[in-house]
ZAMARGU-4260 file (C-alpha; in steps of 0.2 Angstrom, whole numbers, plus 5000, padded with zeros to 4 digits):
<rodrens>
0) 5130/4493/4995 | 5134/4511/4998 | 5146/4513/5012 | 5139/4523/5026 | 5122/4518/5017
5) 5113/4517/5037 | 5122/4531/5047 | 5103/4537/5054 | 5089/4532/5060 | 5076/4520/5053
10) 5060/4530/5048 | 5044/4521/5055 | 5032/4528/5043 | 5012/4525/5050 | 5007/4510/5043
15) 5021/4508/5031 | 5030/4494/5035 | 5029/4479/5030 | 5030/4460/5041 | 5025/4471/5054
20) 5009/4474/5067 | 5002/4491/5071 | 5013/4506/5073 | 5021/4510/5089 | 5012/4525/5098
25) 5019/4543/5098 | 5016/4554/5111 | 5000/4565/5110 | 5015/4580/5109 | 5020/4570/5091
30) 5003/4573/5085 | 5005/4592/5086 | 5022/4591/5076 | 5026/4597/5058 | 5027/4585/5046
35) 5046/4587/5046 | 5046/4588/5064 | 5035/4572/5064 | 5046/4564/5054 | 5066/4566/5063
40) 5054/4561/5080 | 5048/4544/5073 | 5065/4542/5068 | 5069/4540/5085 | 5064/4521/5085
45) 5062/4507/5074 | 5049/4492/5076 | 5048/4479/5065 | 5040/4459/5067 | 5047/4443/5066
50) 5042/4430/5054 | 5028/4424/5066 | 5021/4441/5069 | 5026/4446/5086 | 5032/4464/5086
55) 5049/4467/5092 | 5058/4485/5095 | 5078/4487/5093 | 5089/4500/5093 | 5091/4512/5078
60) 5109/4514/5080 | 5114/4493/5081 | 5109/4493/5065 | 5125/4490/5053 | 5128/4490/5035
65) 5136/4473/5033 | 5123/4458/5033 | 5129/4439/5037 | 5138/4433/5022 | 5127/4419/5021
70) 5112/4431/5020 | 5118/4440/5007 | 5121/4424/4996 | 5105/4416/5000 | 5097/4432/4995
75) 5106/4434/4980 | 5101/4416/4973 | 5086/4420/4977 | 5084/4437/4965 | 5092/4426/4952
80) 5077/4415/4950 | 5065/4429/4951 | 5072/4438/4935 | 5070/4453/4945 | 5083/4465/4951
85) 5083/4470/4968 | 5074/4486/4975 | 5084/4483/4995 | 5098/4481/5003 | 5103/4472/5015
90) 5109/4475/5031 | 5111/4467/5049 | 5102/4469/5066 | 5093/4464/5081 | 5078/4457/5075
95) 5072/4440/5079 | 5076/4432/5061 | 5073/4444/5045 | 5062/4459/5043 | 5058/4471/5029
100) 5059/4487/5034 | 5059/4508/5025 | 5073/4515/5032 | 5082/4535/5030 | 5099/4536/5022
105) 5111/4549/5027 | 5101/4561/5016 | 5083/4557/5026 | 5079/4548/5007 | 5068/4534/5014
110) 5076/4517/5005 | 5068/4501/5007 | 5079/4488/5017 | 5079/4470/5025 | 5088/4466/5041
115) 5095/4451/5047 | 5098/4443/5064 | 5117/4441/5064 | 5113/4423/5069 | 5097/4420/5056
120) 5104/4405/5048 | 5109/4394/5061 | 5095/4399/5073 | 5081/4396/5059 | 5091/4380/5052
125) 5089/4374/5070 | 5071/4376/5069 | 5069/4363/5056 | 5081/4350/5061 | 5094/4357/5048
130) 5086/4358/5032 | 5093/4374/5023 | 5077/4378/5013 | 5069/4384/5031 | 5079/4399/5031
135) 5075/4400/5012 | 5059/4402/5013 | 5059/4416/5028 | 5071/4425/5016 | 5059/4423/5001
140) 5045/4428/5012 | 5053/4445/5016 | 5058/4448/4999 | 5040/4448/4993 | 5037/4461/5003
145) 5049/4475/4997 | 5045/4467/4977 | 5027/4468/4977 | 5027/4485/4985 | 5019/4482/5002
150) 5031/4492/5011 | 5021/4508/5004 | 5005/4501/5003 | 4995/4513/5019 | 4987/4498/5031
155) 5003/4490/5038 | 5003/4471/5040 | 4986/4461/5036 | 4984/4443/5033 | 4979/4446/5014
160) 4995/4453/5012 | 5006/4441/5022 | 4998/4426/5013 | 5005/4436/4995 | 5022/4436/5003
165) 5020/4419/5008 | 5012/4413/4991 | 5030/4423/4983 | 5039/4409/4996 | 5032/4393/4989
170) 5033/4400/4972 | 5050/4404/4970 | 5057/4388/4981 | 5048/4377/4969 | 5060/4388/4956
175) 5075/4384/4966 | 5070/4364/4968 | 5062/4363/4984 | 5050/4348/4988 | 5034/4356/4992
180) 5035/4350/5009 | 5052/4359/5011 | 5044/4376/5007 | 5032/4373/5022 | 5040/4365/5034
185) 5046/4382/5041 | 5030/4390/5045 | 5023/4374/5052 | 5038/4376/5064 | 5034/4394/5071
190) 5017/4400/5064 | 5005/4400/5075 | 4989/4392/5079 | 4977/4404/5077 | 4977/4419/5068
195) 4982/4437/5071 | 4974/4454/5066 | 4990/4454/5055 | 4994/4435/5051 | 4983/4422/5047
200) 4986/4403/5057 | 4998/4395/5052 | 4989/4383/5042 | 4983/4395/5031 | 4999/4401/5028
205) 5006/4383/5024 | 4991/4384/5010 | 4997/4398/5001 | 5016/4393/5002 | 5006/4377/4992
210) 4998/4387/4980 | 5014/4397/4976 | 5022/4380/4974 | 5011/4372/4965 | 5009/4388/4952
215) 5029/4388/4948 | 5027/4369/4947 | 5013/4369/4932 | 5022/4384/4924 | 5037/4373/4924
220) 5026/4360/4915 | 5029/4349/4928 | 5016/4334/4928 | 5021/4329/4949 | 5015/4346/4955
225) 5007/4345/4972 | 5016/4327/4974 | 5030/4335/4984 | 5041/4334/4973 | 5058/4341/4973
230) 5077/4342/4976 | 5083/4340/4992 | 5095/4357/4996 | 5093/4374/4989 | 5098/4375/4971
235) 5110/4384/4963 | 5107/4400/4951 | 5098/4396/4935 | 5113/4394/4924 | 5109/4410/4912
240) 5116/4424/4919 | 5106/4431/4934 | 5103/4448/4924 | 5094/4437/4911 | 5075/4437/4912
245) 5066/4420/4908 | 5064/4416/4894 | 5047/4420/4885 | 5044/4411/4870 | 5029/4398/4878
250) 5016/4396/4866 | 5003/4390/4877 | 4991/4404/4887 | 5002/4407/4903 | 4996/4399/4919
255) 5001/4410/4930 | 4990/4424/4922 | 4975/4412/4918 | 4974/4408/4934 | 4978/4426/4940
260) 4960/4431/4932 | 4941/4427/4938 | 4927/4433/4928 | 4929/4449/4934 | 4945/4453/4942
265) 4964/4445/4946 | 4960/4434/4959 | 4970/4441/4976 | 4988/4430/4979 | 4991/4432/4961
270) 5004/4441/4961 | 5019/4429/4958 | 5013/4433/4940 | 5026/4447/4938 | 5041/4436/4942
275) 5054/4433/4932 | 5048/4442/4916 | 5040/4457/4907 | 5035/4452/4894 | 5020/4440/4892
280) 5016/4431/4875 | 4998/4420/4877 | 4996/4419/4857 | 5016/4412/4854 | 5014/4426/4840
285) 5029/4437/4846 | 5047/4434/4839 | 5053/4425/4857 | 5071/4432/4851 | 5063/4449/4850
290) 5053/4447/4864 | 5067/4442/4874 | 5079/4454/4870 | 5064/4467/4875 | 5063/4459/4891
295) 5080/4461/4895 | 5076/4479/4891 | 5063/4480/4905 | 5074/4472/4916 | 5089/4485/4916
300) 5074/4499/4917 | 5068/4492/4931 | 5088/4489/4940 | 5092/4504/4932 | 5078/4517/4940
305) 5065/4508/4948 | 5052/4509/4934 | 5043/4494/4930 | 5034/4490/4911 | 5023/4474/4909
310) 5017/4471/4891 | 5005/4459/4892 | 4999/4451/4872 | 4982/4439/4879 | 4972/4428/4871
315) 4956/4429/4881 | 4951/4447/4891 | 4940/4435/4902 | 4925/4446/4900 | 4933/4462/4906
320) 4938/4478/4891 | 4956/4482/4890 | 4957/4494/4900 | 4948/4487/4915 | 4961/4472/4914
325) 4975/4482/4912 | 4969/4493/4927 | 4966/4477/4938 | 4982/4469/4932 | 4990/4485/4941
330) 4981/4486/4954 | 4984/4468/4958 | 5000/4465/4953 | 5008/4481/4962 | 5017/4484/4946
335) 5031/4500/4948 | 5031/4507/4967 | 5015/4515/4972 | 5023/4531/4980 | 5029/4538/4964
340) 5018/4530/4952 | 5033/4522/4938 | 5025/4507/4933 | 5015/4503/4919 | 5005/4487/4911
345) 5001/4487/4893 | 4986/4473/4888 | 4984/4467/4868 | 4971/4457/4864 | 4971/4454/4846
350) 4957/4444/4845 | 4947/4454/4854 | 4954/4471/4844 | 4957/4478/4860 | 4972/4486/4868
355) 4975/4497/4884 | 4988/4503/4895 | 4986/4507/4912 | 5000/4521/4917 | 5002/4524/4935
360) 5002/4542/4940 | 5021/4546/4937 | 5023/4533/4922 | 5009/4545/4914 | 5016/4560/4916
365) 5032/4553/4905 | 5020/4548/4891 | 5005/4561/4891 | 5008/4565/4874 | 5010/4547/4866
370) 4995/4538/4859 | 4995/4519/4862 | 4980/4514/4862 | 4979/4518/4844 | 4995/4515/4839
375) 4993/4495/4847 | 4977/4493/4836 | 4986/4498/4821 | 4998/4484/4827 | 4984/4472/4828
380) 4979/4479/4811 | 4994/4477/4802 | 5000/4461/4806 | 4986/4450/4818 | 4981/4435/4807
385) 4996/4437/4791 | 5012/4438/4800 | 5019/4420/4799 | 5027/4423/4786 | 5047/4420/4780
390) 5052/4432/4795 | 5042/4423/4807 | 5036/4439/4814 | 5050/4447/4818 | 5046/4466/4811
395) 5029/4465/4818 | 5037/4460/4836 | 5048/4477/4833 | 5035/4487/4828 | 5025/4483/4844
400) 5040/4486/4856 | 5041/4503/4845 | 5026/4511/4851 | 5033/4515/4869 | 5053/4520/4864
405) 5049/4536/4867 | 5040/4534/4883 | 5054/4523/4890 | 5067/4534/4885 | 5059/4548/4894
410) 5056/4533/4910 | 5073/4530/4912 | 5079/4549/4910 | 5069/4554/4925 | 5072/4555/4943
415) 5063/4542/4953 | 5072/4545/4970 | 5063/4559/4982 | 5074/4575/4986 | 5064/4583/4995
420) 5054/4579/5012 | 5045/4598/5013 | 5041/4611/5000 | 5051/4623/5012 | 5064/4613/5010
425) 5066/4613/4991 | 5063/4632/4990 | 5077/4635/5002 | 5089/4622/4994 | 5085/4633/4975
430) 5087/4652/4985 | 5103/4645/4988 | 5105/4642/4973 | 5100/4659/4967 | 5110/4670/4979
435) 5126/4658/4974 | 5123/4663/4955 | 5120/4681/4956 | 5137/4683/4966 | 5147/4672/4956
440) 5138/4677/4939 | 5135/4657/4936 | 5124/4654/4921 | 5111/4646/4922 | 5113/4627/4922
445) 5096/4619/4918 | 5102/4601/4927 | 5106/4608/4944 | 5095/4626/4947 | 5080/4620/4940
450) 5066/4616/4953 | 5051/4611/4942 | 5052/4592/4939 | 5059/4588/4956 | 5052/4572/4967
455) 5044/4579/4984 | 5036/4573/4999 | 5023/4585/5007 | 5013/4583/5022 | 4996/4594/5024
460) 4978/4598/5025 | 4965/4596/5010 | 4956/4615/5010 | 4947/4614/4995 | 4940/4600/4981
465) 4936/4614/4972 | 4950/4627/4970 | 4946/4645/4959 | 4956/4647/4943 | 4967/4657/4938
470) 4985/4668/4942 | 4992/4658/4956 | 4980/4646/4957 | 4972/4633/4946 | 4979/4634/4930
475) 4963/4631/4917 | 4971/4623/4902 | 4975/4607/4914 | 4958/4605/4921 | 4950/4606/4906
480) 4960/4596/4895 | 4962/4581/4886 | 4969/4572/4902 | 4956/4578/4915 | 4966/4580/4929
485) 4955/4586/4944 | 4965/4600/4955 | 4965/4601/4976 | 4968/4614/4986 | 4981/4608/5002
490) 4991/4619/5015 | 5008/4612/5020 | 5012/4607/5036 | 5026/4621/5033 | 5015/4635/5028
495) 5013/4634/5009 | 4997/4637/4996 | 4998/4620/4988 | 4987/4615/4973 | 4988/4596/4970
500) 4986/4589/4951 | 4976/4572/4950 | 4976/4562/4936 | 4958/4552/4936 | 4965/4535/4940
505) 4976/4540/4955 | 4962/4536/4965 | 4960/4517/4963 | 4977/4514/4966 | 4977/4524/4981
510) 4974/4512/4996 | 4962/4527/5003 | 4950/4529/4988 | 4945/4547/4981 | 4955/4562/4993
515) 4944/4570/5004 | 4941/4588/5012 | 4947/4593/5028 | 4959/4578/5029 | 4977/4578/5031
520) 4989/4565/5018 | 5008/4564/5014 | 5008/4567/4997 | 5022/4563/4985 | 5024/4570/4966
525) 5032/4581/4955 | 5034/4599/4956 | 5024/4609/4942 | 5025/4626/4946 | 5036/4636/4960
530) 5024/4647/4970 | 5026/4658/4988 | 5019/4657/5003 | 5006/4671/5002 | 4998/4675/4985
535) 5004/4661/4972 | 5001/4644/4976 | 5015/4630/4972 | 5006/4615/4961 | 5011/4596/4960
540) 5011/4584/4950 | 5003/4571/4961 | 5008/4553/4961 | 5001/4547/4977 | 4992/4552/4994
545) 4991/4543/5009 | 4980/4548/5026 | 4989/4555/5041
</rodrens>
């Protein structure tokens, strides 16, 4: 953990955090504030929820860097059975047991965090007469949100999102050994009787706990599952080292993803899917050597910078084309993190000659002048139906991992971290940077005075759906290209000509639909083109909007 990592404020972002009620209400003055402004007075206070549901408030400045030893062990044992790397940190303060939260670093860079009540283990421990896995499973719970990308999902806490959190908790305690009444026994401790408008009863939520259970159990090929079955303490690590994906070399159609898919879309609570692999092999075709080392691959992209890739190789589309499963799959799934737009599922179905893959907005932009579609028909062309051969398909796994090489290099060579909270910010930072070079006659250094390509957060108002083109404005060859991306007009909270670049799909990952006229969103992409404040309009590469 980066010393020093929580030296300001936590940022309440409106209906961004997750485990938690409504947002606390602002002032009437707050509404009149720039979206800088709004942000360093939200600042000012943190809320968050306990594991029940009731809405607590602490002190900004009693939270500290260190978490409880304890915590940090339990959370680590946990990561090692998802297969996942962590996208948190952990840190300690007053709220009533653990908490997910988006706080500000020292740079005003949102990070995603989960606090711990210094006394967590003992006091939750008490709660179920001693029994280590209750802690467990609150800890799993909260982890779930922060992986599956609720903590930037508009909305703030609702019961369908708490029961995937709490579906992520049986799961991965039946992983660690739990007896499925283990995994419960916690929420039937402190839920309560009757739901919430941000938590279902606690029955309910015992019910999902059971169905994340008993989905690790039958991928496990477990014939006691639902039986409450189990070991009696918290397991320890899976003995593979916790970098190492699992293993994905299961010939049989995956349960988790058959029983992710209706006739028409993923069925919601699906998501424990994703966990603990990349890679998905329903035909038992791939080279599981190849497949795994792949994974592995996928595994340090996703430590390494955030970016997520799920290749998914399926036997049966369920009805749906290729591109509407590997859409749904995203959506559902919450594969990369929503704001920025870095993740990615690619779907082959071979015996359906079919092949998609569903980029989100920034993943895209990466791989805009790749092919894949074609490229993984060829694939299915070359090799579908011949390929068990002497090399037990070990070329025909490379070449399929082949086609996105390129794309991934250029993933994991970009910036996935937001700079910059304001347009005006940016601009100053890189007139800075100008004035500094024409005193000292610095040349120009592409890695450091370059402000096309940087991550930003903007905050302003929709002025036009239909922006003129031209000079400044929309530029023509974008709009009417290959790629279809439809162009905004917005005015920043700070005064800028902003035109918005949106590729067609943005819109059904965005929690708020299609972006509408007259409305004010937080946007956050990539800057395509430097502009003014008068005559030539700045542009963005959007990766995602949300309604202020």
């Amino acid at each position: 953990m980066r010393k020093g990592f929580l030296a300001t404020t936590a940022l309440l972002m409106p209906a961004m955090l997750a485990g938690c009620g409504k947002p606390a209400q602002t002032s009437a003055s707050t509404t009149q504030l720039s979206g800088g402004q709004k942000v360093e007075a939200i600042a000012s206070t943190l809320q968050a929820c306990s594991y029940d549901g009731r809405p607590v408030t602490a002190d900004p400045a009693a939270i500290s860097d260190g978490a409880p030893q304890e915590c940090q062990v339990a959370v680590k044992r946990i990561m090692d059975f998802t297969g996942l790397p962590a996208n948190f940190v952990v840190v300690s303060g007053p709220v009533p047991n653990a908490a997910a939260l988006i706080m500000l670093d020292q740079n005003r860079v949102p990070r995603r965090v989960i606090a711990f009540n210094p006394d967590f283990m003992r006091t939750a421990m008490k709660l179920v007469g001693g029994d280590p896995w209750g802690p467990t499973s609150i800890l799993a719970h909260e982890i779930a949100h922060h992986l599956s990308g609720h903590t930037i999902v508009a909305g703030g806490s609702r019961p369908e999102i708490e029961l995937e959190a709490d579906k992520f908790s049986g799961f991965i305690l039946a992983k660690m050994g739990a007896p499925e009444t283990a995994a419960t026994e916690m929420i039937l401790a402190v839920g309560t009787a009757h739901g919430t408008p941000t938590h279902p009863d606690k029955n309910t939520r015992a019910n999902a706990i059971r169905d994340g259970w008993n989905q690790a159990c039958q991928q496990q090929g477990r014939r006691d599952c639902g039986s409450g079955a189990g070991t009696a303490s918290p397991a320890a690590p899976p003995a593979a080292s916790p970098a190492a994906p699992t293993p994905v070399s299961t010939p049989a159609p995956s349960p988790a993803v058959a029983s992710a898919i209706s006739q028409t879309l993923p069925a919601p609570g699906s998501t424990p899917f994703k966990y603990g692999r990349f890679i998905v092999d329903e035909t038992g075709k791939l080279d599981p050597t190849r497949a795994r080392a792949m994974d592995q691959q996928l595994y340090a992209l996703a430590k390494d910078v955030g970016a997520e890739f799920t290749i998914l190789v399926v036997n049966d589309l369920h009805g749906l084309s290729a591109e509407d499963y590997a859409w749904a799959m995203m959506r559902q799934l919450r594969v990369g993190k929503l704001d920025v737009g870095n993740g990615a599922v690619a779907v082959v179905a071979p015996r359906q000659h079919q092949a998609a893959v569903a980029f989100g907005p920034g993943f895209a932009k990466e791989a805009e002048f790749s092919n894949p579609k074609k490229m993984l028909l060829d694939w299915i062309d070359q090799g579908w139906g011949y390929c068990d051969d002497a090399d037990g398909c070990k070329g025909w796994t490379d070449t399929l991992f082949n086609v996105f090489n390129l794309t991934l290099a250029n993933v994991r060579n970009t910036k996935w971290t937001i700079q910059y909270q304001t347009l005006g910010q940016l601009s100053q930072h890189f007139d800075q940077i100008a004035a500094e070079r024409a005193r000292t006659k610095r040349p120009w250094n592409d890695a450091v005075d370059q402000p096309l390509g940087n991550l930003l957060r903007i905050s302003g108002k929709v002025t036009s759906l239909d922006p003129p083109q031209g000079i400044g404005q929309v530029t023509p060859a974008i709009v009417n290209g290959p790629l279809r991306y439809k162009a905004v007009s917005l005015r920043t909270d700070d005064g800028y000509p902003m035109i918005l670049y949106i590729a067609p799909q943005t819109a059904g990952l965005m929690p708020s639909g299609a972006i509408r006229l007259n409305q004010r969103y937080t946007v956050v992409g990539r800057l395509q083109r430097r502009g003014d404040r008068d005559r030539q309009a700045s542009a963005l590469w959007t990766f995602s909007y949300d309604p202020l």
